[in-house]
PDBQT receptor file of N, H, CA, C and O in Angstrom, charges set to zero:
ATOM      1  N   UNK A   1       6.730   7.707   8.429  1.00  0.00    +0.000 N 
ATOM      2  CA  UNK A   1       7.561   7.730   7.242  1.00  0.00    +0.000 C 
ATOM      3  C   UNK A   1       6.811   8.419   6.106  1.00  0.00    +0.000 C 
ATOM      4  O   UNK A   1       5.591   8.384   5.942  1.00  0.00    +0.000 OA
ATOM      5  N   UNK A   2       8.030   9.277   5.069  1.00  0.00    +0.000 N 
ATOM      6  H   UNK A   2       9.021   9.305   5.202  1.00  0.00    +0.000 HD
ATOM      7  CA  UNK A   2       7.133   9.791   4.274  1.00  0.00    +0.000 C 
ATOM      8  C   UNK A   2       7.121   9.116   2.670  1.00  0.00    +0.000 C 
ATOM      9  O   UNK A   2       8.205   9.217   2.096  1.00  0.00    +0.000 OA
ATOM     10  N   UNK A   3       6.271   8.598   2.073  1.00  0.00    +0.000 N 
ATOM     11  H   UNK A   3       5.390   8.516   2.539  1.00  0.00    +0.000 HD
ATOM     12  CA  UNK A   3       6.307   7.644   1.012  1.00  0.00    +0.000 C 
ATOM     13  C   UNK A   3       6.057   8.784  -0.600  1.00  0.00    +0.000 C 
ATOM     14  O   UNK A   3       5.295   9.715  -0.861  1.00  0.00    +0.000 OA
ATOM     15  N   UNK A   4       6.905   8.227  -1.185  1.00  0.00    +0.000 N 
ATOM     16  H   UNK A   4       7.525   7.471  -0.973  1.00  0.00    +0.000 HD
ATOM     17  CA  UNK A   4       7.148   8.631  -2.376  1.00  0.00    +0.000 C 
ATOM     18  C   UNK A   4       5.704   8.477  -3.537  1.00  0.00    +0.000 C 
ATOM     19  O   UNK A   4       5.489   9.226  -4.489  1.00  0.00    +0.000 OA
ATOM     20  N   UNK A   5       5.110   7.639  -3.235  1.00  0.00    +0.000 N 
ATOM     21  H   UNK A   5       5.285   7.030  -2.462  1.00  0.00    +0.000 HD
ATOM     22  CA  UNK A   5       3.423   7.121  -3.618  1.00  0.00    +0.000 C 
ATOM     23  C   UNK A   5       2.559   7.063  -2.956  1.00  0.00    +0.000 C 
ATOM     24  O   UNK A   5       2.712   6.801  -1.763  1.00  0.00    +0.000 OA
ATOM     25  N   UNK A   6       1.017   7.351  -3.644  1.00  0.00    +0.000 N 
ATOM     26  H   UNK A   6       0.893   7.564  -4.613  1.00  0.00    +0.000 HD
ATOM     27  CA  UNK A   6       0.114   6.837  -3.034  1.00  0.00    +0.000 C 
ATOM     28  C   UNK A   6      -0.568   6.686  -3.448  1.00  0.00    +0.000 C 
ATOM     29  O   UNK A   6      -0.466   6.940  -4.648  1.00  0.00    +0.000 OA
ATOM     30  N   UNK A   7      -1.863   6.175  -3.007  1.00  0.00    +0.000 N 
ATOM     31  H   UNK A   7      -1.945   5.969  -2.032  1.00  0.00    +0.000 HD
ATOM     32  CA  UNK A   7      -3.316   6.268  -4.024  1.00  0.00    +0.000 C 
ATOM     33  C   UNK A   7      -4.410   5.305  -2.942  1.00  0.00    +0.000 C 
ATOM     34  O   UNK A   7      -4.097   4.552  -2.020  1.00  0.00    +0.000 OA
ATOM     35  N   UNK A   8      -5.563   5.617  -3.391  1.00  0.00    +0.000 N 
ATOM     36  H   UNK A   8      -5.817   6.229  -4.140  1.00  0.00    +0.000 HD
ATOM     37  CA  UNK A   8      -6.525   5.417  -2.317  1.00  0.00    +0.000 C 
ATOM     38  C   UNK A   8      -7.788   4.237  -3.207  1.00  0.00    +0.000 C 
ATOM     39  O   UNK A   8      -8.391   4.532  -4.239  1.00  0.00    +0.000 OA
ATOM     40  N   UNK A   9      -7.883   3.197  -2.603  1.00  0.00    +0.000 N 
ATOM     41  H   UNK A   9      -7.393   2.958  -1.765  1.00  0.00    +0.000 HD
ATOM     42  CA  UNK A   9      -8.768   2.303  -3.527  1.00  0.00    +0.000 C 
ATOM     43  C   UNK A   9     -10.169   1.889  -2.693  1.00  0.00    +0.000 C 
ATOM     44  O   UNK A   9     -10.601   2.290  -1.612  1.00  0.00    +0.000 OA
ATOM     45  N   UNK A  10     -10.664   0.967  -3.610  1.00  0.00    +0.000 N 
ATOM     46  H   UNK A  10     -10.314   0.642  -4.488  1.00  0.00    +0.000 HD
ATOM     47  CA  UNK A  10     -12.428   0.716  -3.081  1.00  0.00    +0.000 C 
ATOM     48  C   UNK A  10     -12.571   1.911  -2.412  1.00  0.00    +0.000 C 
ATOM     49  O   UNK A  10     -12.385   1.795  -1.201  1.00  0.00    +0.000 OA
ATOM     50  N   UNK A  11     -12.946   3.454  -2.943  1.00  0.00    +0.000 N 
ATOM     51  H   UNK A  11     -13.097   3.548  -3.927  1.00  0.00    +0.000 HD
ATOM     52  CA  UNK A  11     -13.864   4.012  -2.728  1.00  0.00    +0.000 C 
ATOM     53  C   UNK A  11     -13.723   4.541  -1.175  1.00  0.00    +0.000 C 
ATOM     54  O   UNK A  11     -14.714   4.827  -0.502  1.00  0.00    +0.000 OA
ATOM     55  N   UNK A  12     -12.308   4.642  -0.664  1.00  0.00    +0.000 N 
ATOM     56  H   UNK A  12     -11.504   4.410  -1.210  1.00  0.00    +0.000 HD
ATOM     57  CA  UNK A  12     -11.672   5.490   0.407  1.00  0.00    +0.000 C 
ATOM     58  C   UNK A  12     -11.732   4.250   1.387  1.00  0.00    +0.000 C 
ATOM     59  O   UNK A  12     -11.763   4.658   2.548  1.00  0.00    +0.000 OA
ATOM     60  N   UNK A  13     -11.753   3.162   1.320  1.00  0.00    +0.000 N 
ATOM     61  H   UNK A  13     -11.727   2.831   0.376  1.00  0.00    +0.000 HD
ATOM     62  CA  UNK A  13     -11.610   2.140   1.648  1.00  0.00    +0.000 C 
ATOM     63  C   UNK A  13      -9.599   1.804   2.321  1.00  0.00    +0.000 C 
ATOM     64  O   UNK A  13      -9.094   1.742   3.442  1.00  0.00    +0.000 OA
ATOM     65  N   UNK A  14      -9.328   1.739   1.612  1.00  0.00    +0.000 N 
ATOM     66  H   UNK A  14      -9.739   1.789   0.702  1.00  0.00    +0.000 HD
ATOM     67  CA  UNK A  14      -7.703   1.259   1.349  1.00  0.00    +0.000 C 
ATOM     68  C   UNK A  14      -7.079   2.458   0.811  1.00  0.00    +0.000 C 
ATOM     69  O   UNK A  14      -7.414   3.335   0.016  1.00  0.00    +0.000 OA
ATOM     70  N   UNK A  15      -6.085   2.202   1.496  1.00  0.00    +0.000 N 
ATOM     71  H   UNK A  15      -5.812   1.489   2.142  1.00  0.00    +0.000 HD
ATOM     72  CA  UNK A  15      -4.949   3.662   1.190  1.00  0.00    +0.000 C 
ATOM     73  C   UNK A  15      -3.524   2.641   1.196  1.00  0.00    +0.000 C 
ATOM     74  O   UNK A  15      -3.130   1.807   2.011  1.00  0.00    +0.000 OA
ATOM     75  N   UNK A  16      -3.066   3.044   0.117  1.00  0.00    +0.000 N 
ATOM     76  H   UNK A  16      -3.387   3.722  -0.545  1.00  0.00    +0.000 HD
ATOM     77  CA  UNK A  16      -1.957   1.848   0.065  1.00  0.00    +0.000 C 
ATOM     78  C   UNK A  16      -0.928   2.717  -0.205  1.00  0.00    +0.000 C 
ATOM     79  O   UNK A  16      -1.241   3.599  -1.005  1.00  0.00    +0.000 OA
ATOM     80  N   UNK A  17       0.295   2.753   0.242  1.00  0.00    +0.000 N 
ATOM     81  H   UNK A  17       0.549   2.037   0.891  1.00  0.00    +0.000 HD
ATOM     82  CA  UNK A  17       1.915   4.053   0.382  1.00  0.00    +0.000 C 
ATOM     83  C   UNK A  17       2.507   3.155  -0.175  1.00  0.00    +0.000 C 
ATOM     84  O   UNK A  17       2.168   1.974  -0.100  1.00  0.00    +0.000 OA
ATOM     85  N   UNK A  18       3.771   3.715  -1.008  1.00  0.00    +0.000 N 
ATOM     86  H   UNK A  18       4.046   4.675  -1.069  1.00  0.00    +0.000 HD
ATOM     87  CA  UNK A  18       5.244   3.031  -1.107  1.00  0.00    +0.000 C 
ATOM     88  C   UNK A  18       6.442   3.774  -1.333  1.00  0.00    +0.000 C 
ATOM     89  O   UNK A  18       6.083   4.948  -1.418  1.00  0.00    +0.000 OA
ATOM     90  N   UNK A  19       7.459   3.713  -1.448  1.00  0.00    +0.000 N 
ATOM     91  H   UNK A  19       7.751   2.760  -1.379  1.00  0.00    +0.000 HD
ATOM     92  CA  UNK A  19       8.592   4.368  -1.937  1.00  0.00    +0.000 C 
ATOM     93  C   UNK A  19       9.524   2.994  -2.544  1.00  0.00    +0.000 C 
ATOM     94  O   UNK A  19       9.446   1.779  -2.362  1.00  0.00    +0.000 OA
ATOM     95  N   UNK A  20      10.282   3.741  -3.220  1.00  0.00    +0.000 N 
ATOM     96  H   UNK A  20      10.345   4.728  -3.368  1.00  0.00    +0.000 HD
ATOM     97  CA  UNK A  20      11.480   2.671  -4.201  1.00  0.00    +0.000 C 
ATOM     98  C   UNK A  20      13.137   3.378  -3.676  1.00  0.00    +0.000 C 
ATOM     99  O   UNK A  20      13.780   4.388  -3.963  1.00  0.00    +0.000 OA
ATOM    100  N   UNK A  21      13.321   2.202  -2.780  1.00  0.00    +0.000 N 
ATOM    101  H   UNK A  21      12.798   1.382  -2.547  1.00  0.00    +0.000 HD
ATOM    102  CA  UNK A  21      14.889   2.882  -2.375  1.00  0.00    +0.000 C 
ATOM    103  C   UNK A  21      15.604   1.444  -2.885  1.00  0.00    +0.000 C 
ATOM    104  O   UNK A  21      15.336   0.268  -2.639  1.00  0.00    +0.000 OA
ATOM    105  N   UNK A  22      16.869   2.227  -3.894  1.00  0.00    +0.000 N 
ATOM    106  H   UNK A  22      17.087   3.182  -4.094  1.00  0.00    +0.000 HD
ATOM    107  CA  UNK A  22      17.464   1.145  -4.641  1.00  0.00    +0.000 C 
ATOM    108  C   UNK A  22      17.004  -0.357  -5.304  1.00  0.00    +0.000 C 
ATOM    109  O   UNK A  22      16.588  -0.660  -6.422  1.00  0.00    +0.000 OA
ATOM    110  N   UNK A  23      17.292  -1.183  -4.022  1.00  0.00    +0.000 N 
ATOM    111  H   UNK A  23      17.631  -0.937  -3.113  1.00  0.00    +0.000 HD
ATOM    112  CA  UNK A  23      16.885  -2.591  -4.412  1.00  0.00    +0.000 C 
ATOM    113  C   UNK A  23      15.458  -2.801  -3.604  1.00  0.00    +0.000 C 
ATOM    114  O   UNK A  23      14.797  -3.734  -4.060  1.00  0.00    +0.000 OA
ATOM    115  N   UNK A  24      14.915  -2.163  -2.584  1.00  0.00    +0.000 N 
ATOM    116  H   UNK A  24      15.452  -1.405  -2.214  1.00  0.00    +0.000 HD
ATOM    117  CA  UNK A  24      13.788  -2.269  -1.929  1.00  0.00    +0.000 C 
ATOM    118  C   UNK A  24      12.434  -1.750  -1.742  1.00  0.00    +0.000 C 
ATOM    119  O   UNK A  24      12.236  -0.667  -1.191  1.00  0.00    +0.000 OA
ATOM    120  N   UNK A  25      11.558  -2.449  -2.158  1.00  0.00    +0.000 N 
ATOM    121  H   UNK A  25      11.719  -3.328  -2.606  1.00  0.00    +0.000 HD
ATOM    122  CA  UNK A  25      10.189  -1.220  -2.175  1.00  0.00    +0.000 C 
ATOM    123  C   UNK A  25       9.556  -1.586  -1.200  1.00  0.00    +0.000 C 
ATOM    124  O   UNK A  25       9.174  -2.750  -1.080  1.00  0.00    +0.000 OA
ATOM    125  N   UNK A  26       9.263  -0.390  -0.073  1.00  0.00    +0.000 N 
ATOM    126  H   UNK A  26       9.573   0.556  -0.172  1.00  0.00    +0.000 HD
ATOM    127  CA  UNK A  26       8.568  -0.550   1.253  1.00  0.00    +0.000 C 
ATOM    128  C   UNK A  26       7.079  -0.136   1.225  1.00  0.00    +0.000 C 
ATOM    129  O   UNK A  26       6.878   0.812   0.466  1.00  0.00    +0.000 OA
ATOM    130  N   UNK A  27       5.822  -0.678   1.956  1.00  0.00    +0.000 N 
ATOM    131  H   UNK A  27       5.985  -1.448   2.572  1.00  0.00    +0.000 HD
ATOM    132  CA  UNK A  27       4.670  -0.710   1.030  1.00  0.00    +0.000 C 
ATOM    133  C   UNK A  27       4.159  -0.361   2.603  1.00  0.00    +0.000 C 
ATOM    134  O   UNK A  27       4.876  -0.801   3.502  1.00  0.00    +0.000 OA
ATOM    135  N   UNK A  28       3.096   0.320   2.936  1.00  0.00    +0.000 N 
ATOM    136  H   UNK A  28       2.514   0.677   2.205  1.00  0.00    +0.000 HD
ATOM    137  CA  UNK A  28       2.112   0.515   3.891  1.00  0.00    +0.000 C 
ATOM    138  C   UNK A  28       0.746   0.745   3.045  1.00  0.00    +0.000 C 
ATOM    139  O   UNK A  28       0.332   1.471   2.141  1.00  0.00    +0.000 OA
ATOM    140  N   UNK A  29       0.195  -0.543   4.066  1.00  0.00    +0.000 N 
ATOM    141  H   UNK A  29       0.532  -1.133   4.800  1.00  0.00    +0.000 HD
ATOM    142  CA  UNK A  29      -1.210  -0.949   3.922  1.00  0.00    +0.000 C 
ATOM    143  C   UNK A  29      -2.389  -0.480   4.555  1.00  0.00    +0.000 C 
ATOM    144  O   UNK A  29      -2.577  -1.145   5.574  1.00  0.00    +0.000 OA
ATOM    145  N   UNK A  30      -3.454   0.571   4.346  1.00  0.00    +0.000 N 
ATOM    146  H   UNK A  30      -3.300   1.111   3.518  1.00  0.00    +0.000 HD
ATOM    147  CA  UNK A  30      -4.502   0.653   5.772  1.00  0.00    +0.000 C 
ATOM    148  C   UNK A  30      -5.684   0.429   4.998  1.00  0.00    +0.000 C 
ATOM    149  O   UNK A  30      -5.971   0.649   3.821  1.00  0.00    +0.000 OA
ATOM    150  N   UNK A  31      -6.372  -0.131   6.092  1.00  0.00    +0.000 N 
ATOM    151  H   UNK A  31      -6.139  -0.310   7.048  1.00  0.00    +0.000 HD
ATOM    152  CA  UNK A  31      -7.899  -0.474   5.192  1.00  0.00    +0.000 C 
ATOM    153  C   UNK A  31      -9.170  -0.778   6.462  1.00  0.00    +0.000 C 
ATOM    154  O   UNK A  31      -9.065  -0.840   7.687  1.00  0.00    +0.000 OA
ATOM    155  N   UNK A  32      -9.714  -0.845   6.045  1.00  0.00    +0.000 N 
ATOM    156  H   UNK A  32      -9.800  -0.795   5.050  1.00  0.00    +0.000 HD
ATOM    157  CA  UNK A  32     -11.410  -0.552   6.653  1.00  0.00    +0.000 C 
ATOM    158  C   UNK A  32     -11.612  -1.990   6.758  1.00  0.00    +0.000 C 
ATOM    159  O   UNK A  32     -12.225  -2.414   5.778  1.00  0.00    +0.000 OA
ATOM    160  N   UNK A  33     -11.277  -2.977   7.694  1.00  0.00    +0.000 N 
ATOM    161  H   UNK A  33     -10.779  -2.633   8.490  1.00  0.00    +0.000 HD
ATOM    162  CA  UNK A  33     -11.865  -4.502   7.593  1.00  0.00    +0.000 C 
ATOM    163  C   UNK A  33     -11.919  -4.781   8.703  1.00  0.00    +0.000 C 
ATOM    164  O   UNK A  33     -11.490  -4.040   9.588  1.00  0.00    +0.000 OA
ATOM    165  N   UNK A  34     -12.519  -6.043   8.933  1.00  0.00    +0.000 N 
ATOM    166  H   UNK A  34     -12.867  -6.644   8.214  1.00  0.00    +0.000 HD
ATOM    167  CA  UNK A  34     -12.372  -6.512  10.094  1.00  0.00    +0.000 C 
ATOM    168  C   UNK A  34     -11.983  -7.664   9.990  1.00  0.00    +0.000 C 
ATOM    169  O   UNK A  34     -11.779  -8.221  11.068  1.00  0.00    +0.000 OA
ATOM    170  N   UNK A  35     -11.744  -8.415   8.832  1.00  0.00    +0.000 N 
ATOM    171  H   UNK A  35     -11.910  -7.962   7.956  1.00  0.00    +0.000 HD
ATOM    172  CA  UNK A  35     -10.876  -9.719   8.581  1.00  0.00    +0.000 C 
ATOM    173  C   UNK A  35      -9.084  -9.541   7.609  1.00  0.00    +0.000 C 
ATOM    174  O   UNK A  35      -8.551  -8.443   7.453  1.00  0.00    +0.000 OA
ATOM    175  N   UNK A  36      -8.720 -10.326   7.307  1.00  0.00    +0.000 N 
ATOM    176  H   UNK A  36      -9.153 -11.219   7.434  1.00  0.00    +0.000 HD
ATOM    177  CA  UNK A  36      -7.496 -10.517   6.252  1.00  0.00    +0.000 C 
ATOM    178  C   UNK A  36      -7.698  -9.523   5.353  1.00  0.00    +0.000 C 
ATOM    179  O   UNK A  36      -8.793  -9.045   5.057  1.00  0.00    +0.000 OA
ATOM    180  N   UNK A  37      -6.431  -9.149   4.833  1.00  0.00    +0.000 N 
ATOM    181  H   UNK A  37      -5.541  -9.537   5.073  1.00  0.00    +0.000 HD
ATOM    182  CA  UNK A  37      -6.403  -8.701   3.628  1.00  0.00    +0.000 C 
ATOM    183  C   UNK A  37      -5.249  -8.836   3.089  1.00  0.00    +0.000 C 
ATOM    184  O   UNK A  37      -4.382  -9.048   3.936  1.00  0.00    +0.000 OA
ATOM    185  N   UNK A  38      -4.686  -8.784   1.501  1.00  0.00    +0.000 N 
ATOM    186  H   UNK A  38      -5.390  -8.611   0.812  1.00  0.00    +0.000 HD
ATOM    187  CA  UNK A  38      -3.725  -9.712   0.895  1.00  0.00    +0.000 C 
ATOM    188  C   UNK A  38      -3.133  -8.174  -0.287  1.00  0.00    +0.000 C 
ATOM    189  O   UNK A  38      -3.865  -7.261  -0.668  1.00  0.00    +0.000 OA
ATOM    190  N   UNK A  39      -1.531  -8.366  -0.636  1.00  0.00    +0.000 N 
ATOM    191  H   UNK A  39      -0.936  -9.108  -0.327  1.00  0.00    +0.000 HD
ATOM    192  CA  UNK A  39      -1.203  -7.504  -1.623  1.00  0.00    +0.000 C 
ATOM    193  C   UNK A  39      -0.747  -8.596  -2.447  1.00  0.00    +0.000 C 
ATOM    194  O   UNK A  39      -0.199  -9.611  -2.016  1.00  0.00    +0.000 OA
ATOM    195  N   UNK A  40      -1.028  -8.310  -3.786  1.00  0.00    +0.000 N 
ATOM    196  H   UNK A  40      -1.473  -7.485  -4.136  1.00  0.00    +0.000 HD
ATOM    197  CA  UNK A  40      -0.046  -9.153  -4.619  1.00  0.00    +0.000 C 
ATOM    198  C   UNK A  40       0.903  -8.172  -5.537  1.00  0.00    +0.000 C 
ATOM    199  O   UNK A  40       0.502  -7.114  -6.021  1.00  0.00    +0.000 OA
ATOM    200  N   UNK A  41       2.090  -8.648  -5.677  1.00  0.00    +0.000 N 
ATOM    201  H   UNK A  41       2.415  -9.507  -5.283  1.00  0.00    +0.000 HD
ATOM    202  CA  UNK A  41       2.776  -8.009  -6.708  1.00  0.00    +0.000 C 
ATOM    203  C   UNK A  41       3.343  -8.763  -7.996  1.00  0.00    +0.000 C 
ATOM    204  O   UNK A  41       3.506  -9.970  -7.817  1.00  0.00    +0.000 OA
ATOM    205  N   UNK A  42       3.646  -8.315  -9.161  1.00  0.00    +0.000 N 
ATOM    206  H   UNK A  42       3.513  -7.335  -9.307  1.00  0.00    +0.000 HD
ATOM    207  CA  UNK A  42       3.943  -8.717 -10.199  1.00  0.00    +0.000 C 
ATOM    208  C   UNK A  42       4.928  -8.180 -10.746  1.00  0.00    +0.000 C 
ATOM    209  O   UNK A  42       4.648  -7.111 -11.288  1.00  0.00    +0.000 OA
ATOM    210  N   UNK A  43       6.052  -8.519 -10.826  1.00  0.00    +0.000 N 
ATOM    211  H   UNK A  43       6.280  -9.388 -10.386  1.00  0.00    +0.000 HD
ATOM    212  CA  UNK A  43       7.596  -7.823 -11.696  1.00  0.00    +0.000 C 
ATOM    213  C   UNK A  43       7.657  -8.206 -12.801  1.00  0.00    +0.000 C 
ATOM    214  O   UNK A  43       8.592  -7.860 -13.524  1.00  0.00    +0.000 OA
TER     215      UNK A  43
């Protein structure tokens, strides 16, 4: 899928995608771990 956003955090670590279709924002997560990792959002 091709996402309308992006941006790359901790230092090429995490690459986090999204797009905004109407009522829904779809989010892809990739990251460098080998345990959990968590998004939070705030409206």
């Amino acid at each position: 899928m091709k996402y309308q956003y992006s941006t790359v955090l901790e230092e090429a670590k995490v690459e986090l995608h999204w797009s905004v279709n109407n009522d829904d924002i779809i989010f892809e997560l990739h990251a460098a771990t080998t345990g959990w990792i968590a998004l939070g959002v705030n409206l």
